[in-house]
C-alpha positions as CSV (number, residue, x, y, z in Angstrom):
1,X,9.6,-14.4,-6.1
2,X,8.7,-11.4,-8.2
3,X,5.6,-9.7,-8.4
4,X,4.6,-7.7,-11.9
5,X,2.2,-5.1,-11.8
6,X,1.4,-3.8,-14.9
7,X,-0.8,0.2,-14.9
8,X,-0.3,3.6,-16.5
9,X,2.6,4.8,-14.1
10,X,0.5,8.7,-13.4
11,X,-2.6,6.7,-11.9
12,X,-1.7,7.2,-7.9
13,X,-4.5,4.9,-6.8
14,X,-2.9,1.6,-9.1
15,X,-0.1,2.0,-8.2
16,X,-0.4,2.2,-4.5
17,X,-2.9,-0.9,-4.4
18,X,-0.2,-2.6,-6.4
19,X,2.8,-1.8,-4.1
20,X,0.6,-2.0,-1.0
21,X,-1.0,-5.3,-1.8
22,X,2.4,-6.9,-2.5
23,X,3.6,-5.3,1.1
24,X,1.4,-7.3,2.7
25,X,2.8,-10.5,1.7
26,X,6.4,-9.4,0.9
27,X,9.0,-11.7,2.3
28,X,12.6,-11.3,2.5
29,X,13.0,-12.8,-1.2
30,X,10.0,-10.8,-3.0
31,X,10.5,-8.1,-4.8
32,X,8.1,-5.8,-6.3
33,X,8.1,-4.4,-10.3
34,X,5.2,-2.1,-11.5
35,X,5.3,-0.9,-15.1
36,X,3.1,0.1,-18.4
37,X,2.6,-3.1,-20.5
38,X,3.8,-1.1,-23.2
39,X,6.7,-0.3,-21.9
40,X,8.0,-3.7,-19.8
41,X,11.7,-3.5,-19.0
42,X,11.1,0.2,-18.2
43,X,12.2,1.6,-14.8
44,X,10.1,4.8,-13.4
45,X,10.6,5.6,-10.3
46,X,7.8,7.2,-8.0
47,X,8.3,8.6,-4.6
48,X,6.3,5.5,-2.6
49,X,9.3,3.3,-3.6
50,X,11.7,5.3,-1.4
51,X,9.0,5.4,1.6
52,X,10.7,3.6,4.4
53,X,8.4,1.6,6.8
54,X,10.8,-0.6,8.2
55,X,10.7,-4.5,8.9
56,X,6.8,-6.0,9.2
57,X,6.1,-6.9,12.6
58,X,4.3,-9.9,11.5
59,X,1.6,-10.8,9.0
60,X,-1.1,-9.6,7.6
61,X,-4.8,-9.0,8.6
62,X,-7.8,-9.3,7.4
63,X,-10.2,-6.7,9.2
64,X,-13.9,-7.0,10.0
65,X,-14.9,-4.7,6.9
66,X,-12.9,-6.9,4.6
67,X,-9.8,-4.8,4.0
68,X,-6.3,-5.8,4.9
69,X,-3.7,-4.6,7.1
70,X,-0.1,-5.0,8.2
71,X,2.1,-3.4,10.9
72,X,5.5,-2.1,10.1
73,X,8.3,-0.9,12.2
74,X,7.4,3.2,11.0
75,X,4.3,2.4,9.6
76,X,1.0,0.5,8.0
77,X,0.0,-0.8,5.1
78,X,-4.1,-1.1,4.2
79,X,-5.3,-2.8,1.3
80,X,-9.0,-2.5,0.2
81,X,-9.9,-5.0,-2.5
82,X,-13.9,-5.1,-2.4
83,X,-16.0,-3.2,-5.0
84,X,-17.4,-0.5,-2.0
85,X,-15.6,1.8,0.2
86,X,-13.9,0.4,3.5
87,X,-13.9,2.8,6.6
88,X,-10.9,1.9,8.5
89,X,-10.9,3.3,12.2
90,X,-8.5,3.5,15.3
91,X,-5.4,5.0,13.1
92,X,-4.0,7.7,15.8
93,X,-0.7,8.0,15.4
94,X,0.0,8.0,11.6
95,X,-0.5,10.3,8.9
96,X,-1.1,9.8,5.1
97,X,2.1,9.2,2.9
98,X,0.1,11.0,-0.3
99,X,-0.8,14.0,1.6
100,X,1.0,14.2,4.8
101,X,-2.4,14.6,6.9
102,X,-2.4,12.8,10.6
103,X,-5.4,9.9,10.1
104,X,-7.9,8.9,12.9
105,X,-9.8,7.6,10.5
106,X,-9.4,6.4,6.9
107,X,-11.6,5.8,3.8
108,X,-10.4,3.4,1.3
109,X,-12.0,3.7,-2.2
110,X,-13.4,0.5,-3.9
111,X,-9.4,-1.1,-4.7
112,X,-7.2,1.0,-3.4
113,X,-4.0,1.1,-1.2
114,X,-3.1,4.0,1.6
115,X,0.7,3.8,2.8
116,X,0.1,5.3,6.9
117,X,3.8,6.6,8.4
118,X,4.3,6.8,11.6
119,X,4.1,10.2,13.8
């Protein structure tokens, strides 16, 4: 199976909800391919592709404050699809792939994605 996301390849905050939403569900025969409509067939590479979480260590999550989560060998994935913020707590341990900071805590904006590594 192959998941198509389609958003202007700059916007951070598409892309990772794209790439982190399809984590959650990936499979051993899913593959992921984000690109502009206008440009389909087009290969950009951005740094998050080469971020390496290793293998899930099950499924996904659904947390109390309705955003989604799944444990990886060297990381977490969180997915916030609802129209408000989600405070995710309880995150000791890993730090922020965008911005390298350690996370205790975590606000997800209104559809967004946050890729958590590992300390």
């Amino acid at each position: 199976m192959v998941i198509e996301a389609y958003g202007n390849r700059d916007d951070v905050q598409t892309r990772l909800y794209a790439l982190c939403s399809f984590l959650l569900v990936q499979k051993s025969n899913t593959f992921f391919y984000f690109t502009r409509k206008d440009q389909a067939g087009a290969l950009h590479w951005r740094p998050e592709w080469d971020v390496k979480l290793g293998k899930p260590l099950g499924p996904f999550q659904k947390l109390a404050n309705g955003s989604y989560s799944r444990d990886f060998e060297k990381g977490k994935v969180l997915v916030n699809p609802l129209s408000t913020n989600a405070v995710v707590t309880g995150l000791s341990g890993y730090q922020n792939w965008v911005n390298g900071q350690q996370v205790n805590n975590l606000t997800l904006p209104p559809y967004s994605g946050a890729l958590l590594t590992s300390n």
